[in-house]
C-alpha positions as CSV (number, residue, x, y, z in Angstrom):
1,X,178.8,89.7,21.6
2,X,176.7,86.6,20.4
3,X,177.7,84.3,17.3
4,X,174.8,85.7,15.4
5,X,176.2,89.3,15.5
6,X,179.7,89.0,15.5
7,X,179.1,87.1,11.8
8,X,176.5,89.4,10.7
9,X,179.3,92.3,11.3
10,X,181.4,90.6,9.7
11,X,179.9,90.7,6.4
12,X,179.8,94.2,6.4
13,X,183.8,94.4,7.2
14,X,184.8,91.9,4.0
15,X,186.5,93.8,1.3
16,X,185.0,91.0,-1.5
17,X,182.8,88.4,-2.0
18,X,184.7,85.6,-1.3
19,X,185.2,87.0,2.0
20,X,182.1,87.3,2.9
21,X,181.2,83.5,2.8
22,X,181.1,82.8,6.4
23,X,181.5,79.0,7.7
24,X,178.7,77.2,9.6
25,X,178.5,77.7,13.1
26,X,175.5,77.8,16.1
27,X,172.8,79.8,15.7
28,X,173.3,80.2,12.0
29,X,171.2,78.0,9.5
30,X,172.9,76.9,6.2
31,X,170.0,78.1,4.3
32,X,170.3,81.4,5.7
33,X,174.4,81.9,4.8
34,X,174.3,82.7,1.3
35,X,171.6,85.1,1.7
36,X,172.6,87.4,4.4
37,X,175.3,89.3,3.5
38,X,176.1,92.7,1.1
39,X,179.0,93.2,-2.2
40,X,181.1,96.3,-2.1
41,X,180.2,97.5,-5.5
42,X,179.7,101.1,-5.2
43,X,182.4,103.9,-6.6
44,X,183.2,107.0,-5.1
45,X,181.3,108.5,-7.8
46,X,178.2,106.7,-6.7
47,X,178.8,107.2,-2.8
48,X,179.0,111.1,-3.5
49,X,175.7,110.9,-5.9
50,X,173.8,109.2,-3.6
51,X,174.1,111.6,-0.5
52,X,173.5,114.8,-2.7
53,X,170.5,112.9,-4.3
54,X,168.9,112.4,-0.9
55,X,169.8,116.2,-0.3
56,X,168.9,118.1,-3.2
57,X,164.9,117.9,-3.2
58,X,161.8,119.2,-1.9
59,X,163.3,120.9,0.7
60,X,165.2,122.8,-1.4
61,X,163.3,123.7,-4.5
62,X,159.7,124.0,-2.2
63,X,160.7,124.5,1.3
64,X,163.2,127.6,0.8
65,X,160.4,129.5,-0.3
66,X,158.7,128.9,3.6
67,X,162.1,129.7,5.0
68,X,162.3,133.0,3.2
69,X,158.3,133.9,4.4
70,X,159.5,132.9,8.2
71,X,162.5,135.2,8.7
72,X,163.4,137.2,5.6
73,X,166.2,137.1,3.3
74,X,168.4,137.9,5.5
75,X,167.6,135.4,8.4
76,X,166.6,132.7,6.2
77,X,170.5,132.8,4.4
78,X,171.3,132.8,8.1
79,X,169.2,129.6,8.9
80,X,170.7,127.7,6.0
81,X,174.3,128.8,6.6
82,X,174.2,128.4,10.5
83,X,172.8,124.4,10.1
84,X,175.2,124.2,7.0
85,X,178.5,124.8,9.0
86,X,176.7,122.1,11.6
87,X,176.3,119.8,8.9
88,X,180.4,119.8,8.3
89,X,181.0,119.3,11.8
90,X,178.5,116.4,11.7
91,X,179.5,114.8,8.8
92,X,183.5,115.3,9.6
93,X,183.0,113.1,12.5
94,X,181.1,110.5,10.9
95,X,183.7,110.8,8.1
96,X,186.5,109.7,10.9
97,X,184.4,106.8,12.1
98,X,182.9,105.4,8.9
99,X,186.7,105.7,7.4
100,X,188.4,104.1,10.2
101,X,185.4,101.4,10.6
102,X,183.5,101.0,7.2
103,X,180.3,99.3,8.1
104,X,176.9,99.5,7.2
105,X,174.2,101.9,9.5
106,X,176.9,103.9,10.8
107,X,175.1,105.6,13.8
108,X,173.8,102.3,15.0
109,X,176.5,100.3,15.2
110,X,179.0,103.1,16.6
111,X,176.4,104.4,19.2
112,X,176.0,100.5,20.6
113,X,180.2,99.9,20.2
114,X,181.0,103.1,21.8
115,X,177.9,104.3,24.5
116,X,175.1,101.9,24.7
117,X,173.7,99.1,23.1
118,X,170.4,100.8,23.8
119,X,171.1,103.7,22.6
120,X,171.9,102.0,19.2
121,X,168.6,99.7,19.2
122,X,166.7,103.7,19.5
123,X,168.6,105.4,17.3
124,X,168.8,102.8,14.2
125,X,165.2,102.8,14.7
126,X,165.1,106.5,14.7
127,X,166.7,106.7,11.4
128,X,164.9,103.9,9.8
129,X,162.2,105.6,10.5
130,X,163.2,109.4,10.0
131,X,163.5,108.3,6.3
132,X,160.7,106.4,6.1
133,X,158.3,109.2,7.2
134,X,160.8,111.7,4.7
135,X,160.2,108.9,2.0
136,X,156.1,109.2,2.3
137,X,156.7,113.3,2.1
138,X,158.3,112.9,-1.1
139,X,155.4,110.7,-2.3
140,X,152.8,113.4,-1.1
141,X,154.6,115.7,-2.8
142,X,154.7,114.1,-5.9
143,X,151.2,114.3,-6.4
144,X,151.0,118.0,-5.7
145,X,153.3,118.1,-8.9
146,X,152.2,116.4,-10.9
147,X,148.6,117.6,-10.3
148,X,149.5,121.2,-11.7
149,X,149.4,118.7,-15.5
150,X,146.8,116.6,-14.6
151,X,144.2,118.9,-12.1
152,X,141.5,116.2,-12.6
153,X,143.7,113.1,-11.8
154,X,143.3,112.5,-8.0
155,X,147.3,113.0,-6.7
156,X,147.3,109.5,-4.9
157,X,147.7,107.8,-7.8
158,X,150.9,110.0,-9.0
159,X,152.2,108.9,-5.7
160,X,152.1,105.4,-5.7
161,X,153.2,106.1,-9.4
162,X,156.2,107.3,-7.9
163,X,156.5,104.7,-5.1
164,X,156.7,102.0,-7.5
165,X,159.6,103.1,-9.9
166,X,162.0,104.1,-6.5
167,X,160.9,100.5,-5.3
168,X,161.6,99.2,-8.8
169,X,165.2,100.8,-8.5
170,X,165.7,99.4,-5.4
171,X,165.2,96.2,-6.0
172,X,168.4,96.4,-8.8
173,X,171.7,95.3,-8.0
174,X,173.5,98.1,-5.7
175,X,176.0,98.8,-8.4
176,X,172.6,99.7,-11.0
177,X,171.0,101.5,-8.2
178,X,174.0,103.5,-8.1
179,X,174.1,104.4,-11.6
180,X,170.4,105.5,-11.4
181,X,170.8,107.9,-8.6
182,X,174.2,108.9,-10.1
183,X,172.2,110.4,-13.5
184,X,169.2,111.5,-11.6
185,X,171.4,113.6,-9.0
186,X,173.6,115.0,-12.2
187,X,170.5,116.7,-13.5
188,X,169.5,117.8,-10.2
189,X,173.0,119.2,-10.5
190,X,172.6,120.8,-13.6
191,X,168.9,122.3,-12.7
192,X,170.7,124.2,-9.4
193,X,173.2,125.9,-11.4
194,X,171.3,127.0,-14.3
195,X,169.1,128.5,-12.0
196,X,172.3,130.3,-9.9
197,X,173.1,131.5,-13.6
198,X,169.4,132.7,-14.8
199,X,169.0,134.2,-11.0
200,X,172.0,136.3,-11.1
201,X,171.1,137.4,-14.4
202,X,167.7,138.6,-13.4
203,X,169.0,140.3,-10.2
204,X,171.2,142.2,-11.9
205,X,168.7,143.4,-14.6
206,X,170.7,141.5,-17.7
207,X,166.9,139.7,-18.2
208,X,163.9,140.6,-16.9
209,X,164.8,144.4,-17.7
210,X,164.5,145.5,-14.0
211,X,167.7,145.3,-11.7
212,X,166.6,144.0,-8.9
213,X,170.0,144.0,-7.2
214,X,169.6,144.7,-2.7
215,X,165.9,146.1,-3.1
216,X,164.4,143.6,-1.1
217,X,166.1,144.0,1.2
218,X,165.8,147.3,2.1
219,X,161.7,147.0,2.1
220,X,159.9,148.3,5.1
221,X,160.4,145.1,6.5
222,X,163.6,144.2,8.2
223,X,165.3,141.7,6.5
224,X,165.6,139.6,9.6
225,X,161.9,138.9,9.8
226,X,160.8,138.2,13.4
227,X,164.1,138.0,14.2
228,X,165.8,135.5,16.4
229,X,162.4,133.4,16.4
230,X,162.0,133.5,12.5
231,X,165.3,132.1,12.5
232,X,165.0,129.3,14.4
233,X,162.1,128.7,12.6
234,X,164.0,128.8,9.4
235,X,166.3,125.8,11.0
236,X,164.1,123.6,11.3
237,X,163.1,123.9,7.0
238,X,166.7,124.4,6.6
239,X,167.9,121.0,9.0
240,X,165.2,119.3,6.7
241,X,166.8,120.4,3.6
242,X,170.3,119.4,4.6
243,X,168.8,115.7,5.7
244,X,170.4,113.2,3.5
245,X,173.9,114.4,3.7
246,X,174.7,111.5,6.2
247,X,173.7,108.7,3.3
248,X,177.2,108.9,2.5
249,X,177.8,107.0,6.1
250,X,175.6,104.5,5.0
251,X,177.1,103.7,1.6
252,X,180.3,103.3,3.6
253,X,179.1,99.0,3.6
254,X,179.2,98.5,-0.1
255,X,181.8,100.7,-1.0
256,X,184.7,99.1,-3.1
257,X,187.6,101.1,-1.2
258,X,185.9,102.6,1.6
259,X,190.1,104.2,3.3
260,X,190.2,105.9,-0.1
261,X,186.3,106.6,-1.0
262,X,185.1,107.9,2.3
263,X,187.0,110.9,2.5
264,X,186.8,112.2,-0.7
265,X,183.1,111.8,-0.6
266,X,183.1,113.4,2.5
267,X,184.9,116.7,1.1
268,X,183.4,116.8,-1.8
269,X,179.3,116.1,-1.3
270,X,179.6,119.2,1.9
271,X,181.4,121.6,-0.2
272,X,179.4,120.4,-3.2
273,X,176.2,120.8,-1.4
274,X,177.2,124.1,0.7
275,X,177.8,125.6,-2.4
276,X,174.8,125.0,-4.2
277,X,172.1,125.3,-0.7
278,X,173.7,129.3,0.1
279,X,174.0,130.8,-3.1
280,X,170.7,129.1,-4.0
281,X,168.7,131.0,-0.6
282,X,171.1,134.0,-1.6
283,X,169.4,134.7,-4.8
284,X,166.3,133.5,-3.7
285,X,166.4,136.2,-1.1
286,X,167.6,139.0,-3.6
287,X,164.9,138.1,-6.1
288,X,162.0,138.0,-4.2
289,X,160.4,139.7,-1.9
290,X,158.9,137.9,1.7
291,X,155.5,139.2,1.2
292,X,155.3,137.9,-2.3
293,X,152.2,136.5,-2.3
294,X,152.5,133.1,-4.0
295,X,155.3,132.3,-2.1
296,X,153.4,132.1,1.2
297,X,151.6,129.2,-0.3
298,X,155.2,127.8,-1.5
299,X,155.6,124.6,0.4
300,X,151.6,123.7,0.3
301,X,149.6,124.0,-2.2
302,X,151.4,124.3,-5.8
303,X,154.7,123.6,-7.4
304,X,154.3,126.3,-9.9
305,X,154.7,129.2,-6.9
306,X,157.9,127.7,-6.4
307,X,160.7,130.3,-5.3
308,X,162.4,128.7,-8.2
309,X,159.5,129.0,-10.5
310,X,159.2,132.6,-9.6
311,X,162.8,133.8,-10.1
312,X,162.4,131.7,-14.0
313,X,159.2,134.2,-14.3
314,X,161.0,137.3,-13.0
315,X,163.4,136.7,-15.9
316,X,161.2,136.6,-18.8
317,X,161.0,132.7,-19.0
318,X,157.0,131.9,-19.8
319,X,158.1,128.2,-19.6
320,X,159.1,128.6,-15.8
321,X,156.0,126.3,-13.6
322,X,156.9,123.5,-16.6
323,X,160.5,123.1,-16.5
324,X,160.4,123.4,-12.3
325,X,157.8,121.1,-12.5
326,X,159.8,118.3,-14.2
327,X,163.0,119.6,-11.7
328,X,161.6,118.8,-9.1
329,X,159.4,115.8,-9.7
330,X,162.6,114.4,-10.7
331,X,164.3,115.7,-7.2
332,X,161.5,113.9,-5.2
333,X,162.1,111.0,-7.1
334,X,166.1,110.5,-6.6
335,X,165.6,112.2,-2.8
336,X,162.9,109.1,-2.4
337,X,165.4,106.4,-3.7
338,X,168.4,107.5,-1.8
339,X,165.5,107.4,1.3
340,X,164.9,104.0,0.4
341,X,168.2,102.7,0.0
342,X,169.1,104.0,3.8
343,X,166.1,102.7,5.2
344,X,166.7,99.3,3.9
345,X,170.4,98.9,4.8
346,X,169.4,100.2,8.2
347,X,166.5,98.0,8.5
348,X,169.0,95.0,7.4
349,X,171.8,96.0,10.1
350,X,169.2,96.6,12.8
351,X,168.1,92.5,11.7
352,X,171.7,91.1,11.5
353,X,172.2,92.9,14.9
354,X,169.1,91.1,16.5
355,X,167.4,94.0,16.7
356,X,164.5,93.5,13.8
357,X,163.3,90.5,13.2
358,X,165.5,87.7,11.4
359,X,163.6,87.3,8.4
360,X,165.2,90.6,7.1
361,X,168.6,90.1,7.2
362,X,168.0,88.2,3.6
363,X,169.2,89.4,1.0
364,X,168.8,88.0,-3.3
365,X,170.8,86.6,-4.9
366,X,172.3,90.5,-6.5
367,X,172.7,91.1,-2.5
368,X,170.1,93.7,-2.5
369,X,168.0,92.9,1.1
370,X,164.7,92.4,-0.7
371,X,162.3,92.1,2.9
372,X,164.2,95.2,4.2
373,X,163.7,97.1,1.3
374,X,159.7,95.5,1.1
375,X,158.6,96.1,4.5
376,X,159.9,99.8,4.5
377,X,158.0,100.3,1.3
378,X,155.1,98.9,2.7
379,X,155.1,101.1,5.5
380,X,155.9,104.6,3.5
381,X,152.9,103.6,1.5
382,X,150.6,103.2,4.5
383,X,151.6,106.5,5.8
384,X,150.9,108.4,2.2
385,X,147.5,106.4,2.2
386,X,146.6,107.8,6.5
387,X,147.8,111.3,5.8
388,X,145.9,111.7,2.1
389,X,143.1,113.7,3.6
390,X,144.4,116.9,2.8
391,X,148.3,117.6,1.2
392,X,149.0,120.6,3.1
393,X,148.5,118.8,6.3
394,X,150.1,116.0,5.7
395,X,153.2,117.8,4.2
396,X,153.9,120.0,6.9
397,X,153.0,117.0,9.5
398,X,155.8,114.7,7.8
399,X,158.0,117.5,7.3
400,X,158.0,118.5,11.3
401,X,158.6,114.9,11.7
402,X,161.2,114.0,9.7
403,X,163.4,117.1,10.7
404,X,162.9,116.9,14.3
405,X,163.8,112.7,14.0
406,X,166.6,114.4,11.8
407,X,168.2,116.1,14.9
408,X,168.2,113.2,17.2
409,X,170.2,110.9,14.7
410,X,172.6,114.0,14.1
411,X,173.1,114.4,18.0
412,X,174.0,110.1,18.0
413,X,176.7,111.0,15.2
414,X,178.2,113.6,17.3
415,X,178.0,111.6,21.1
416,X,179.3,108.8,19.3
417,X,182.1,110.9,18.0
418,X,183.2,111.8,21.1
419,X,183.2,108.2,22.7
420,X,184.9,106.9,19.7
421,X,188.0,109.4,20.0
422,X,187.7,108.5,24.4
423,X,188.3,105.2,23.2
424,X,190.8,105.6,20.9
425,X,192.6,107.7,23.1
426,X,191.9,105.1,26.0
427,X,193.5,102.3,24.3
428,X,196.7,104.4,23.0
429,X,195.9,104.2,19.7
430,X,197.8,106.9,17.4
431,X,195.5,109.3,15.9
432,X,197.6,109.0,12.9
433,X,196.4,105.4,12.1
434,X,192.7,107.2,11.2
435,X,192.4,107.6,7.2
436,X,190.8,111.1,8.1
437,X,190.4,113.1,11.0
438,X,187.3,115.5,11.9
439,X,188.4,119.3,11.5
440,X,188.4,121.4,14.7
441,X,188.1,118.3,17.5
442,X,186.3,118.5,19.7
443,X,185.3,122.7,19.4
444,X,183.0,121.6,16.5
445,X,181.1,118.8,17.9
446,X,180.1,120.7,21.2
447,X,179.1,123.4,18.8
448,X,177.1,121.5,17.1
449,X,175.9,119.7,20.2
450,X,174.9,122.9,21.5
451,X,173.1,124.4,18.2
452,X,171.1,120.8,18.2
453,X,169.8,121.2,22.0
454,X,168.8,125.2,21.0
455,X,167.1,124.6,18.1
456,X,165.1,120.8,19.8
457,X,163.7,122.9,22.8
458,X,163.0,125.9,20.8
459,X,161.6,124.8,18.3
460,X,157.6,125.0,19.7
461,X,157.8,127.8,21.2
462,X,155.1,129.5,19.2
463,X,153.0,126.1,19.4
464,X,152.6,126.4,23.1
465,X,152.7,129.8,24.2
466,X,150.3,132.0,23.8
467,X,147.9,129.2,22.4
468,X,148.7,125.5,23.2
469,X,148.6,123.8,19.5
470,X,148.0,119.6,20.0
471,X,148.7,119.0,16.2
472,X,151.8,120.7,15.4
473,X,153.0,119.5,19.1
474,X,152.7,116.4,18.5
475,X,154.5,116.1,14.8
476,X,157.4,118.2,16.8
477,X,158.2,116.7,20.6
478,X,156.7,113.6,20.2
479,X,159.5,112.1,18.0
480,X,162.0,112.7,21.0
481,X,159.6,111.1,23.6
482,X,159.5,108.0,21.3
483,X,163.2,107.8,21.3
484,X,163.8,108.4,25.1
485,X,160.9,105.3,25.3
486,X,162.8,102.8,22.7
487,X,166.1,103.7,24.5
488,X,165.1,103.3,28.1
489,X,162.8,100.3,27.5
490,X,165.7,98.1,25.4
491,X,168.0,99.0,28.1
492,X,165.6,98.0,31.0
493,X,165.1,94.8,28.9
494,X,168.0,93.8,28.0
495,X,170.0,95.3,31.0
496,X,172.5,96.8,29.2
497,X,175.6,99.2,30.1
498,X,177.4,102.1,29.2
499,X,180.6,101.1,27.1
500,X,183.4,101.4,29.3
501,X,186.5,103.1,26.6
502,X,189.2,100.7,27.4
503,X,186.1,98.0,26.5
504,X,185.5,99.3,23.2
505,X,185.7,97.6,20.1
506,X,188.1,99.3,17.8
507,X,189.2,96.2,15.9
508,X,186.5,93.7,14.2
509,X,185.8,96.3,12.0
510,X,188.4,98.5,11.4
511,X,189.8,99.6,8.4
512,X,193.1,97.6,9.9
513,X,191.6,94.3,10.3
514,X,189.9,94.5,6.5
515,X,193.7,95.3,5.5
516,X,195.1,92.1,7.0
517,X,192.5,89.6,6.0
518,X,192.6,90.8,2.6
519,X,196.6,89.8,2.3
């Protein structure tokens, strides 16, 4: 490892500021040391905030209602609670990495310690720009809410509205981002279960008048809709949804006592998040029937069809489109800011690694890594400004995009799991010295592995057979093909290896190493 890197990493491995002042050495201009390099400022609090704010948005209060349309009540509660149990798995084992090794872009750094260098160059980039496609489908979707008050007002301009206050955020001091988000995901909070309250309510005929109770389900359609297909259909909204979750891993750089934070954030953002995601699709599923006609148009035209918006209307509540209006332009918001925040400490590891260019790994003088944070925006923007020409198109475009770029950075997590535990293993390392350990090693990661490859191939099935479909190809394979290029073409460049085990780093980093330099 050059000098460059092995001082970028260990910025990210300091436990204060003092710390994190690094001496001069080659390679590594003066004017470049006090700038390069980020504070652990953020809480527990804020670490669990911040991955249920970049969970908790569109694809819950919008998309659900598609989900439902696909494959019933039935298989859409499947969808959501089949990718849900994946999402533990997935987040357990980044939970034993990121508490063992707290740095900054998780999946990066562990996929180039413990596989390939390459493979880390593609999948940092993956992710960077995973979120930075999911941050422009926030934006797009800010206009379609906020044109249901202002039907005159073209929807661009809401949507660089919105662009500039989560760029504004961003540019705070970690710790004040983290207070933002903290608020904006408490209401989020709030919103979910108020509706779990109202939507019981209604289904059991306490408001509304009618009980509604299993009715829908027993309708002349089967409430598996198109069954096995409408499913995996269903996982794809669903894996969309759930994208975010892994924030936490990314947080795990700034966090004040990352052996203590991680893995209560860990437990409590899944159970947090499963709770609220399958009773949420559970009601949803009760209250409303699948050939309801507004919800077909649900995710694509406007807000006020919502499946949440309908259930508010089903129980009497004439205010319904307004208050899930100001939900969920305030979900898109905090989803869009956590998306931000990864994306720019991503974009600043991938720098500090030599894998961006330099001029990002500077940070201001609050530590916040300003041409990161910048050139992402930049590109979000550009991307909302291409896809513009029509909102349903574009929406369902990013959305394809950003869930199918979702399941290659999951798969990374899970390979990297694996190779981190061979390694550990390989080097007679006690698994007692991990802070936490994943939950059914190694069943649930080749579950998980296996669910990931299913729903990847799968997933066009309908888009190629009968009828060959270019567009919606495109938004879903060609994600992958990128990746395999970007792996394949670093490696060739760079000639690099597979990580041997018994090579692996398990100790710049560690949680072992912070301990001792901080006596």
């Amino acid at each position: 490892m050059n000098t460059n890197i092995s001082q970028a990493l260990h910025f990210l491995s300091t436990p204060n500021q003092k710390n994190d002042e690094v001496s001069n050495s080659t390679n590594v201009r003066e004017s470049d040391v006090h700038v390069t390099h980020l504070k652990r400022s953020l809480k527990s609090r804020h670490m669990s905030m911040i991955a249920i704010g970049g969970t908790i948005g569109t694809g819950l209060f919008v998309g659900s209602g598609s989900a439902l349309y696909m494959s019933g009540p039935a298989g859409s509660l499947t969808a959501y609670f089949i990718i849900g149990t994946m999402i533990y798995f997935i987040i357990s084992s980044l939970g034993e990495m990121c508490s063992y090794i707290p740095v900054s872009d998780p999946l990066s750094y562990f996929s180039s310690t413990f596989i390939d260098p390459a493979l880390g160059f593609a999948f940092g980039w993956n992710y960077w720009f995973s979120w930075m496609v999911t941050i422009s489908a926030e934006l797009v979707t800010t206009g379609i809410v906020m044109k249901f008050w202002f039907p005159k007002v073209n929807q661009t301009i809401w949507s660089f509205s919105a662009w500039f206050i989560i760029v504004s955020v961003n540019s705070f001091s970690v710790r004040g981002f983290g207070e933002v988000e903290f608020y904006l995901s408490f209401f989020k909070i709030c919103a979910v279960l108020v509706f779990i309250v109202i939507g019981i309510f209604t289904i059991a005929g306490v408001t509304g008048g009618t009980k509604i109770g299993f009715s829908n389900w027993q309708n002349n359609e089967s409430p598996f809709f198109n069954g096995i297909a409408g499913i995996t259909s269903s996982c794809i909204t669903a894996a969309f949804s759930f994208q975010g979750t892994e924030i936490i891993g990314i947080t795990v750089g700034e966090s004040e006592n990352p052996k203590r934070d991680v893995p209560r954030a860990i437990r409590s953002v899944f159970f947090r998040i499963m709770l609220f995601y399958i009773l949420t699709i559970f009601i949803i599923g009760l209250a409303i029937p699948r050939t309801n006609s507004n919800l077909i148009n649900a995710s694509t035209s406007n807000i006020s069809i919502s499946p949440f918006t309908i259930v508010f209307q089903l129980s009497g509540i004439k205010w319904a489109p307004h208050l899930i209006n100001a939900v969920v332009l305030i979900a898109i918001i905090s989803a869009g800011n956590s998306g931000l925040y990864a994306c720019t400490r991503v974009l600043w590891v991938l720098a500090t690694q030599g894998k961006a260019p330099r001029l990002l790994r500077k940070t201001t003088k609050h530590s916040v890594p300003f041409y990161a944070l910048l050139s992402t925006a930049l590109f979000s923007a550009l991307f909302v400004i291409i896809l513009a020409d029509g909102t349903s198109k574009a929406y369902n475009i990013l959305i394809d995009i950003a869930g199918v770029t979702g399941f290659i950075f999951w798969m990374g997590i899970l390979l990297s799991h694996l190779r981190f535990r061979k390694a550990f293993v390989a080097q007679g390392k006690p698994l007692d010295n991990l802070p936490y350990k994943s939950f059914l090693y190694p069943f649930g990661q080749y579950y998980s592995i296996f669910l990931l490859t299913f729903i990847i191939i799968g997933q066009g099935y309908d888009i190629i057979y009968p009828k060959f479909l270019v567009v919606p190809f495109i938004s879903k394979y060609v994600p992958i093909i990128l990746f395999f290029v970007l792996w394949l073409s670093y490696r060739l460049v760079k000639k690099t290896k597979f990580v041997d085990p018994f090579e692996a780093d398990l100790y710049k980093n560690s949680i072992e190493t912070i301990e001792m330099r901080s006596i």
